[in-house]
C-alpha positions as CSV (number, residue, x, y, z in Angstrom):
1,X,-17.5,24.4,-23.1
2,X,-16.9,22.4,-19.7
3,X,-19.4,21.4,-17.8
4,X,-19.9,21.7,-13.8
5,X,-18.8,18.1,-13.1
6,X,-15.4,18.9,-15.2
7,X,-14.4,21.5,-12.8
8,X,-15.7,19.4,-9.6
9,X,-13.4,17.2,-11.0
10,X,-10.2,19.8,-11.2
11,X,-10.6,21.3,-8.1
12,X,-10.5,17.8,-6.3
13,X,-7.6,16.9,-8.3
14,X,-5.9,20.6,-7.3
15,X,-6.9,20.8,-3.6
16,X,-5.4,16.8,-3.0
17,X,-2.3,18.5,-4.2
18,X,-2.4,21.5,-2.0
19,X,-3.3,19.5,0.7
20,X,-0.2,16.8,-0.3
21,X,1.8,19.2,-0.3
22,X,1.1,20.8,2.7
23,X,1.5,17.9,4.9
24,X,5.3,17.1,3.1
25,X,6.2,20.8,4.4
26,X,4.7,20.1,7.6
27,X,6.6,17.0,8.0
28,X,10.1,18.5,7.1
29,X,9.7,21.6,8.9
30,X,8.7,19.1,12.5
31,X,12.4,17.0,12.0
32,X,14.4,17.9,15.3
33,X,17.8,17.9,15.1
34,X,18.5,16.4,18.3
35,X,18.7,13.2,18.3
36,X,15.2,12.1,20.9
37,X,16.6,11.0,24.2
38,X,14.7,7.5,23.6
39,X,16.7,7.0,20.3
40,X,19.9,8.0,21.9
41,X,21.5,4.6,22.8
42,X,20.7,3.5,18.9
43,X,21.2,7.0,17.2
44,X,24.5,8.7,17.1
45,X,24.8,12.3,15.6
46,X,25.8,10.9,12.0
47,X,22.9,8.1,11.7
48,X,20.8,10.6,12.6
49,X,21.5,13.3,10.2
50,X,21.5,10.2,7.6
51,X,17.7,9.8,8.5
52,X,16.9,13.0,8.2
53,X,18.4,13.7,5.0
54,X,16.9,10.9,4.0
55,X,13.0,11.9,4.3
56,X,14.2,15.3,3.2
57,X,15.1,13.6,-0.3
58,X,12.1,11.4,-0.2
59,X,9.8,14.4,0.7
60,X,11.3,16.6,-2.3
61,X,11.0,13.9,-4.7
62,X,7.1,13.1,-4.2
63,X,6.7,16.4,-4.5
64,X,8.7,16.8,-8.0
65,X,6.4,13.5,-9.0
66,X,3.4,14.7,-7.6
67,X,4.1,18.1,-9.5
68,X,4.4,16.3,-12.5
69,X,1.3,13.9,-12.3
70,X,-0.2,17.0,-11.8
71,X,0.9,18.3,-15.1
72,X,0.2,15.4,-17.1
73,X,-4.1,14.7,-15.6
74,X,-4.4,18.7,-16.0
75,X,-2.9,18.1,-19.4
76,X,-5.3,15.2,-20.2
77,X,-8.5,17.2,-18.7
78,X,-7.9,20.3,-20.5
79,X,-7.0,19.0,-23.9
80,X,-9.2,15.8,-23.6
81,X,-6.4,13.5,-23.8
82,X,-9.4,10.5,-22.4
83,X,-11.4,11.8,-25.4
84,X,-8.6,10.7,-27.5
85,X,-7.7,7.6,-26.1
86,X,-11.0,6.8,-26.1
87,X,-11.4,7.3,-30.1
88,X,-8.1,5.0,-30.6
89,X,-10.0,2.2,-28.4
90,X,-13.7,2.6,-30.0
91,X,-11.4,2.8,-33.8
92,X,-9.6,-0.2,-33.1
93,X,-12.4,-2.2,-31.3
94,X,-16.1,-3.3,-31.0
95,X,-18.4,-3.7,-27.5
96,X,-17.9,-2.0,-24.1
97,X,-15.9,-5.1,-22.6
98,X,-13.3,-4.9,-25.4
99,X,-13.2,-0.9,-25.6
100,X,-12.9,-0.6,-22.1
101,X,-9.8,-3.1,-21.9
102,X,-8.1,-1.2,-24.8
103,X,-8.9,2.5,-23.2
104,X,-7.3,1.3,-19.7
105,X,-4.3,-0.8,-21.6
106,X,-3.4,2.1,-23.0
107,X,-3.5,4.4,-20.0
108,X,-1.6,1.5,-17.7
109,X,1.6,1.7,-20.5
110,X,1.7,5.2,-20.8
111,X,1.5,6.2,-17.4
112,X,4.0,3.2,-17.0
113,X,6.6,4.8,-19.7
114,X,5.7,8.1,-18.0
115,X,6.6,6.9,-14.7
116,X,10.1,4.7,-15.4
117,X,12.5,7.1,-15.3
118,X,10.7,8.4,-11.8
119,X,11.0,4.7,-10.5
120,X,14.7,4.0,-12.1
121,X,15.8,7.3,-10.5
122,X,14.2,6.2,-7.0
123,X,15.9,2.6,-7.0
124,X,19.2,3.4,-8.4
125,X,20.3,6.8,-7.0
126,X,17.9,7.8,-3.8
127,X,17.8,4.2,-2.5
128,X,21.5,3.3,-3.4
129,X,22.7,6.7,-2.1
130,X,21.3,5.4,1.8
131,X,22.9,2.3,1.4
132,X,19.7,0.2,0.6
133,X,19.4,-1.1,-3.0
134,X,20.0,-4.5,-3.9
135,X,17.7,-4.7,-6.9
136,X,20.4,-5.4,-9.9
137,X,19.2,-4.2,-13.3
138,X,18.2,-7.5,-14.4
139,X,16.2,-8.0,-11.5
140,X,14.4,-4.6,-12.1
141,X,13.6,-5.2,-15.5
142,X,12.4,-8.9,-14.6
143,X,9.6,-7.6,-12.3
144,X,8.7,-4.9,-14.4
145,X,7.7,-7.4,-17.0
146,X,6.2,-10.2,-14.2
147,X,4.1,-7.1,-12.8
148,X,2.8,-5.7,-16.1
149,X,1.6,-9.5,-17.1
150,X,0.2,-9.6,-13.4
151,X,-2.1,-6.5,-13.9
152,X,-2.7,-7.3,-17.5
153,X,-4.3,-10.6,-16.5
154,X,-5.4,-10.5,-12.6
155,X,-6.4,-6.5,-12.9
156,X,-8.0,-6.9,-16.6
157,X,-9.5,-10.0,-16.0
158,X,-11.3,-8.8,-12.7
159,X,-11.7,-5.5,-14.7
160,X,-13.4,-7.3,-17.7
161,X,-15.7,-9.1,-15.3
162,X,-17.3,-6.0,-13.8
163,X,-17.9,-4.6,-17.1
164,X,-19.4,-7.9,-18.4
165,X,-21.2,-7.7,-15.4
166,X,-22.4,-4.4,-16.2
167,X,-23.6,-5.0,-19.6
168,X,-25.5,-7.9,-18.2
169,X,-27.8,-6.0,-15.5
170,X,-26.9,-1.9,-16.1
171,X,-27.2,-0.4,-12.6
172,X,-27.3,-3.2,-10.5
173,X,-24.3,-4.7,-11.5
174,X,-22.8,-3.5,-8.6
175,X,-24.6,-6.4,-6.4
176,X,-22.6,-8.9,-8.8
177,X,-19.9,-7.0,-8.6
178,X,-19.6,-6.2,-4.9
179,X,-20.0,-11.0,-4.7
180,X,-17.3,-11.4,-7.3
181,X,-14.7,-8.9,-6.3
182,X,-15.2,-9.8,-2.4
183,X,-15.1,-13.7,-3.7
184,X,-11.6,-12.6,-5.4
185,X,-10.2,-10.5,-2.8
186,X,-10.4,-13.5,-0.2
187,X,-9.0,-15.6,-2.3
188,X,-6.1,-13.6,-2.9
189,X,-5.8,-13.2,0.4
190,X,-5.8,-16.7,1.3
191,X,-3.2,-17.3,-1.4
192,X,-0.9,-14.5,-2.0
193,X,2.1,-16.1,-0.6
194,X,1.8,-19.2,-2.7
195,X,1.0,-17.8,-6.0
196,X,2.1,-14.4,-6.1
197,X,4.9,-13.9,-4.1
198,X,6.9,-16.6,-5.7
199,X,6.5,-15.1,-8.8
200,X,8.9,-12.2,-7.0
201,X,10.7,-13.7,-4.5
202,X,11.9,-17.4,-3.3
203,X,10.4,-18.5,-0.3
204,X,11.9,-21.5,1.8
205,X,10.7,-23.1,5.4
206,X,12.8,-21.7,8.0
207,X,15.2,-24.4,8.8
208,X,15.5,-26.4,12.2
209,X,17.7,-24.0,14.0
210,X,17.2,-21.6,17.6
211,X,15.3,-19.6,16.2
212,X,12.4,-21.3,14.7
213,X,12.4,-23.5,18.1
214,X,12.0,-20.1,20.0
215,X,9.3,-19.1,17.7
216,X,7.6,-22.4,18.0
217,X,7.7,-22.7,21.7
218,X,6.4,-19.0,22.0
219,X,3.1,-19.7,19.4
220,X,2.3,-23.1,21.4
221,X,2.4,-21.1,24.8
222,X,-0.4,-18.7,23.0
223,X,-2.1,-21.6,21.5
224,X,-1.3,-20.5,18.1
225,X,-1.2,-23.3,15.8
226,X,1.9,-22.8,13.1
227,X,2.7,-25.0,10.8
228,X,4.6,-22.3,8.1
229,X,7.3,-20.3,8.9
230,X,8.9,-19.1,5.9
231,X,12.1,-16.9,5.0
232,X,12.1,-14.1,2.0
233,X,14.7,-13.5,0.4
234,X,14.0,-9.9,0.6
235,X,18.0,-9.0,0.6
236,X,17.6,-9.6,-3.5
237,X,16.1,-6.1,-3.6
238,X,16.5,-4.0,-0.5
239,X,18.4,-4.2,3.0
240,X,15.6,-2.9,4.5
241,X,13.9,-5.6,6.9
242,X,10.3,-6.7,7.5
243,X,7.8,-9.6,8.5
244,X,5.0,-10.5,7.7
245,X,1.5,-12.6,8.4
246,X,-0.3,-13.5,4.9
247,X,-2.5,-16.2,4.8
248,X,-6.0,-16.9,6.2
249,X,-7.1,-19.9,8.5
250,X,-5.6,-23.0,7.9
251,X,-3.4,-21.2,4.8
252,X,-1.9,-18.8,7.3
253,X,1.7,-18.9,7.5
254,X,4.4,-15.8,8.8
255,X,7.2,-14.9,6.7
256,X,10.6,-13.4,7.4
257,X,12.8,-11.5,5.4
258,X,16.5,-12.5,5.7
259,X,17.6,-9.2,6.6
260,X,15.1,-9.2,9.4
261,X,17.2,-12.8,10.7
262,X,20.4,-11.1,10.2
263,X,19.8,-7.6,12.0
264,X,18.1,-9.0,15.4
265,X,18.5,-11.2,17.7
266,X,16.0,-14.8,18.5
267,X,14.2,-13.1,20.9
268,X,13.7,-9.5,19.4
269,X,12.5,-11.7,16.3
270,X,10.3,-14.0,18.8
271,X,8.9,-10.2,20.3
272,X,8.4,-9.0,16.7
273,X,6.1,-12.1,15.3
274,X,3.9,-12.0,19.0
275,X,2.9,-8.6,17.7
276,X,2.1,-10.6,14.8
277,X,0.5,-13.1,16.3
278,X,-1.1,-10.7,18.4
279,X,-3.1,-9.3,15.4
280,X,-4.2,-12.6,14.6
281,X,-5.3,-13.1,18.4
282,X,-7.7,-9.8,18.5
283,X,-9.2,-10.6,15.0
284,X,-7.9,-7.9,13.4
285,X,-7.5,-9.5,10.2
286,X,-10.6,-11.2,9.9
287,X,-12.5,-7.6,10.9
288,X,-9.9,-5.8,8.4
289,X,-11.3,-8.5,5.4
290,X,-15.1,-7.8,6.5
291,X,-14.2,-3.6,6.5
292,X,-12.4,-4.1,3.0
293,X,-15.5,-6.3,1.8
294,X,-18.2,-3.7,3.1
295,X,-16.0,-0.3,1.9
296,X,-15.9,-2.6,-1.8
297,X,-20.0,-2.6,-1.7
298,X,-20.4,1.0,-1.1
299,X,-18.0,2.2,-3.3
300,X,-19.1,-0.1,-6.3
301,X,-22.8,1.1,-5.5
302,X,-21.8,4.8,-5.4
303,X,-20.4,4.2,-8.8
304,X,-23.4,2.5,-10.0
305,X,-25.1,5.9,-9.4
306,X,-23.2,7.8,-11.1
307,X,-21.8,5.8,-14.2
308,X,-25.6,6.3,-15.7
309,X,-25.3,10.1,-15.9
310,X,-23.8,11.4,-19.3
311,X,-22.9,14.4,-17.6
312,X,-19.8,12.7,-15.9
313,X,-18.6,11.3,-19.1
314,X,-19.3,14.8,-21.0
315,X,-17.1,16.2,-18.1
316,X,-14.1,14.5,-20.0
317,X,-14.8,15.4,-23.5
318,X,-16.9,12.1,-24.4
319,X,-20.6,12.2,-25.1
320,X,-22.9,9.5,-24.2
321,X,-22.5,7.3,-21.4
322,X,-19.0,5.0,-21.6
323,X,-18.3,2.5,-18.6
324,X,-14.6,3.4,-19.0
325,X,-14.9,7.1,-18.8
326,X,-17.0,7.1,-15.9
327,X,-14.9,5.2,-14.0
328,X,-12.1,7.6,-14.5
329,X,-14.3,10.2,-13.5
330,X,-15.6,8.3,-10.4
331,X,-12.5,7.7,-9.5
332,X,-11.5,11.6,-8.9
333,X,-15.3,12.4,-7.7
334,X,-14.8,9.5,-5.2
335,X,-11.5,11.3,-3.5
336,X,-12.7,13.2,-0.8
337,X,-14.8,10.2,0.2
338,X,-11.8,7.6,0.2
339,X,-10.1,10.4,2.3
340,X,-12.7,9.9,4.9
341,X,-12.8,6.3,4.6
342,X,-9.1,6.1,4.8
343,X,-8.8,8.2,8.1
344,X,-11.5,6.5,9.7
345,X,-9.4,3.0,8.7
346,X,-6.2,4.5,9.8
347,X,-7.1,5.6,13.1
348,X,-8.5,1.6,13.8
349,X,-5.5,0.3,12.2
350,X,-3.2,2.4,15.0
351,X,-4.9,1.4,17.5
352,X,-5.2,-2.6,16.3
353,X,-1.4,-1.9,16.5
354,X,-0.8,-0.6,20.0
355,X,-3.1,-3.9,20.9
356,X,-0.5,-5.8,19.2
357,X,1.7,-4.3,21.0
358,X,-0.2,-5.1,24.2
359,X,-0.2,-8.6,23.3
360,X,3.7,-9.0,23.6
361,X,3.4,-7.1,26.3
362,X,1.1,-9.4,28.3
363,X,4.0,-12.1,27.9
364,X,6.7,-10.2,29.0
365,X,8.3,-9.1,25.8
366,X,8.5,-5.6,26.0
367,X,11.6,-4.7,26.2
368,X,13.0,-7.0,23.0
369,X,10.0,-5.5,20.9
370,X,11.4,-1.6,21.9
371,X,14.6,-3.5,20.9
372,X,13.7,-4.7,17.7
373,X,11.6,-1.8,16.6
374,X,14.7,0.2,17.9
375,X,17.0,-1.6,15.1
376,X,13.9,-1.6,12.6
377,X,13.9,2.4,12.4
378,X,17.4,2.8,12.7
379,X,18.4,0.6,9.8
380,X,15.5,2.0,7.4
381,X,16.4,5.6,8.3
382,X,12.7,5.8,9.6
383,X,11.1,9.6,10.7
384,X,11.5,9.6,14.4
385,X,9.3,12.7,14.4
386,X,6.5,13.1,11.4
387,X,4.2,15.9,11.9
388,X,0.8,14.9,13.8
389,X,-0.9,16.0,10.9
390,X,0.8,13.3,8.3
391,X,0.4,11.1,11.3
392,X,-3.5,11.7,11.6
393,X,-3.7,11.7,8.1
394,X,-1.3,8.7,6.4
395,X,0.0,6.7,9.1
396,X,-1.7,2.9,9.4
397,X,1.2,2.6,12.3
398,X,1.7,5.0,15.2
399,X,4.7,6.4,15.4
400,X,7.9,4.9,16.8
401,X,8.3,6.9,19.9
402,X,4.4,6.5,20.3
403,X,4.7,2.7,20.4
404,X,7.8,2.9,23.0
405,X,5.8,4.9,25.2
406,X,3.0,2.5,25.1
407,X,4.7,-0.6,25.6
408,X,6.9,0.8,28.6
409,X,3.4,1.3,30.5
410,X,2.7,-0.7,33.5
411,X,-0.2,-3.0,32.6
């Protein structure tokens, strides 16, 4: 017999879906098949139509792998698949540390052999068929191995400290919690792009050239101190361009992806890193670390409310109370709150971005930032038009035509 909490529990996993699904119809059924005026000096008929198609395919194929994620938890809830995982762990092992690294071991492969053929189809036929993978078979292999060592020892190690933790102080774990993961978090995020992201990619100092001359001259005008500019050889996996800022005070560094330095020009690429720059200028990135940091404390003391109730862990088919369990639970419970959370993070990250924006703006870069966003969207077959509801909802970026608008204002 299920309990209240197990059917709390379904009908948060059921209405995410509706509401999922929802916002993909919403977003195909808002694609215009004119070409927008703004786009028309970048867009011809055929490019267009190529877009479109393209988040046709995408939208249709999150909703066949949301369909069947929602087979498999539905499957797991109904015929207590956690139950059974969790008798393999407790068979094979001894203490809640231990258990609980089993119990989520086992759940990270499956869902990984689960999810392969999803991720194979995505890289080899949707992303190849719009002209964009690079990623060679060896290569995908390769960081399916590096990434599944990555979250066996980073995620199980930070995962094994919480539940130490835990069996040290019971419900106020979370204060030792909430220190160690924030400790860990800024860490990572002072050193991603020298320990992780070689593990991926290779990352040389952009060479003495016109274009790392125009990017110095433009930070020294803003009194930006740069020492490390990098480029990514991000053409290994995809021809789809970016840049990035990683790295906090003196570790800071921006890096470029070499498809980026090959589809613009100096000065769109100049436009693109004082938006960049410009995020760095308002704080945003120090006031996104503290927001992280104080969303990581409420959640983690949420949790600690609920992990002592054996109701939640009954709610999956386990009696007594089990860290592991719990957290599963939590984590489905804890949905409609992460949905507020993530609007409320959304609509300050969109607006962070139009001051960004602003910034280039200020020094008269304007027109080669429409430029280079311009040739960003075109050559990743970007949505032009997403519903205002997936907008409102998912978007940490306004929309394209949003940001045009915006940065052709008089100041």
């Amino acid at each position: 017999m299920h309990n209240i909490w197990f059917y709390i529990i379904v009908g948060i996993i059921l209405i995410n879906f509706v509401l999922s699904t929802l916002i993909s119809y919403l977003n195909i059924k808002s694609l215009k098949s004119e070409v927008p005026e703004e786009m028309a000096d970048f867009y011809d008929s055929e490019k267009y139509a190529k877009s479109q198609n393209y988040t046709r395919t995408n939208n249709r194929f999150s909703l066949i792998t949301g369909t069947f994620s929602l087979v498999v938890i539905l499957l797991m809830l109904f015929f207590d698949g956690f139950a059974f995982i969790d008798k393999l762990a407790s068979d094979y092992a001894e203490g809640t540390v231990l258990i609980s690294l089993i119990f989520f071991g086992i759940l990270f492969l499956a869902n990984g052999i689960i999810n392969l053929p999803f991720e194979i189809y995505d890289t080899f036929v949707i992303e190849k068929k719009f002209g964009f993978n690079k990623t060679t078979p060896k290569t995908f292999i390769g960081d399916k191995i590096k990434g599944l060592l990555l979250s066996f020892l980073l995620g199980g190690g930070i995962l094994a400290l919480i539940i130490y933790l835990y069996t040290l102080a019971e419900q106020m774990f979370w204060i030792y919690a909430w220190i160690a993961v924030s400790s860990i978090s800024i860490f990572i995020a002072m050193f991603y792009s020298n320990l992780i992201v070689p593990l991926f990619n290779k990352q040389t100092p952009l060479p003495e050239s016109e274009l790392r001359t125009a990017i110095e001259n433009f930070a020294q005008t803003t009194g930006f101190e740069l020492n490390n500019i990098y480029q990514i050889d991000g053409s290994k996996r995809s021809s789809k361009a970016n840049a990035y800022f990683s790295g906090l005070g003196p570790k800071k560094r921006i890096v470029l992806y070499d498809t980026l330095i090959e589809q613009m020009t100096n000065a769109e690429i100049v436009a693109v890193l004082a938006h960049e720059i410009g995020h760095y200028k308002k704080k945003h990135l120090i006031k996104g670390v503290f927001v992280s940091i104080i969303n990581t404390g409420i959640t983690l003391y949420l949790f600690s409310l609920f992990v002592s109730y054996p109701q939640i862990s009954e709610a999956l088919g386990v009696n007594g109370i089990k860290f592991h369990i719990a957290l599963i639970a939590f984590a489905v419970l804890y949905t409609p709150i992460s949905m507020i959370t993530s609007l409320i993070m959304n609509i300050s990250s969109r607006k962070n971005e139009f001051e960004a924006d602003n910034f280039a703006k200020n020094h008269k870069l304007s027109g080669e930032l429409i430029s280079g966003l311009k040739k960003l969207s075109v050559n990743n077959l970007s949505n032009l038009t997403p519903h205002p509801f997936n907008v409102f909802m998912n978007y940490s970026h306004p929309p394209l035509l949003k940001r045009i608008e915006n940065l052709k204002k008089k100041l």
